[in-house]
C-alpha positions in Angstrom: 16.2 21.7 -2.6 13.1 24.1 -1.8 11.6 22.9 -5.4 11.6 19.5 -4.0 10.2 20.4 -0.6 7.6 22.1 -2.3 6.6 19.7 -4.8 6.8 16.6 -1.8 4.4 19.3 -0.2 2.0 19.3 -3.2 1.9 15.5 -3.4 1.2 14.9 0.1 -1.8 17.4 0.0 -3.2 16.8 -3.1 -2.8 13.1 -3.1 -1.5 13.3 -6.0 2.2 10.9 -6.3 0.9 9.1 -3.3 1.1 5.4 -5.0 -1.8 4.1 -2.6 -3.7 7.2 -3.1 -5.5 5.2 -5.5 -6.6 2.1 -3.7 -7.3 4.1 -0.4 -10.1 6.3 -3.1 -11.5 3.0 -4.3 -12.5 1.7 -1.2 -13.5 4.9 0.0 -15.9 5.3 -3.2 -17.1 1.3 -2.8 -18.1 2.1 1.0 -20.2 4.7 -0.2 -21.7 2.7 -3.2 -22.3 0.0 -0.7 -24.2 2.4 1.9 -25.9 4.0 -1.0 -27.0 0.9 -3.2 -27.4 -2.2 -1.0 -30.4 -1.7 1.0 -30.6 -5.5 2.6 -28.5 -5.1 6.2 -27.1 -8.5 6.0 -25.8 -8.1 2.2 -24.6 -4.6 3.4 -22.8 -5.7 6.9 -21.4 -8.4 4.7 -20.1 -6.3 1.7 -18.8 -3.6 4.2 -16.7 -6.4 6.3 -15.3 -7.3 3.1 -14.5 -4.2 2.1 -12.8 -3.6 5.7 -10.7 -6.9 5.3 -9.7 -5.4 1.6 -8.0 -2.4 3.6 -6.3 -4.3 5.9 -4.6 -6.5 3.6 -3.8 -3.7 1.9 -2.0 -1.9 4.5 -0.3 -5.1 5.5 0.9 -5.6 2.0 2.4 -1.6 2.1 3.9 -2.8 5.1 5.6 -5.7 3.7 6.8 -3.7 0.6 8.2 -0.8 2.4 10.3 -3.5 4.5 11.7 -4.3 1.6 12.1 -1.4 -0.2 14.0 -0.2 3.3 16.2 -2.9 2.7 17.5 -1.8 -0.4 18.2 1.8 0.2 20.0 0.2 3.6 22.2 -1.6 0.8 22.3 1.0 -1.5 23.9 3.0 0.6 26.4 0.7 1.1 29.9 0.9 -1.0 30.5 -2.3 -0.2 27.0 -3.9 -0.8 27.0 -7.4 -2.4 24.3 -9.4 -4.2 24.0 -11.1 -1.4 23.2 -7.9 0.3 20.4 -7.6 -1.8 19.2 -11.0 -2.0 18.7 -10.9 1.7 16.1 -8.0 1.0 14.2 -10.3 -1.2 13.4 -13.1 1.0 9.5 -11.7 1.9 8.9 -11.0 -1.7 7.1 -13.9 -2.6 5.4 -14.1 0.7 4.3 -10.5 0.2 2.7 -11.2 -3.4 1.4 -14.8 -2.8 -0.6 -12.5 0.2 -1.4 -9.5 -1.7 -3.0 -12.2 -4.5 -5.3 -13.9 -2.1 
């Protein structure tokens, strides 16, 4: 158990095994390519809110999965779970990708 709590330790301060760790670098790196490489205000206000909508559709869309993933543990940890069970966990998916695509 204390190898586990150490290596969850790791991952959360390194970023490292953080599965959004990636996208949250990206837009971090494009804010800073923005402010460092668009010089027109408009074209850079523009590009920025864009950049700011990108987050929050990410976030939402983390939102959305981790619903569902907390669906399915609920289930799992259910002897008696049914496909049913699990089907009723699915509902948002296509929802949640159909968003995430646009």
């Amino acid at each position: 158990m204390f190898w586990v709590a150490l290596s969850a330790l790791i991952m959360s301060l390194t970023g490292e095994g953080d599965d959004t760790f990636v996208i949250r670098e990206f837009l971090s790196r494009a804010r800073e390519s923005v402010g460092e490489h668009v010089h027109d205000p408009v074209r850079q206000r523009r590009a920025l809110e864009t950049l700011e909508r990108t987050s929050k559709a990410f976030a939402q869309h983390r939102k959305r999965a981790a619903k569902i993933s907390d669906c399915i543990e609920q289930a799992d940890r259910k002897y008696a779970a049914s496909a049913a069970d699990y089907q009723s966990c699915l509902e948002d998916v296509a929802p949640a990708w159909d968003a995430a695509a646009e």
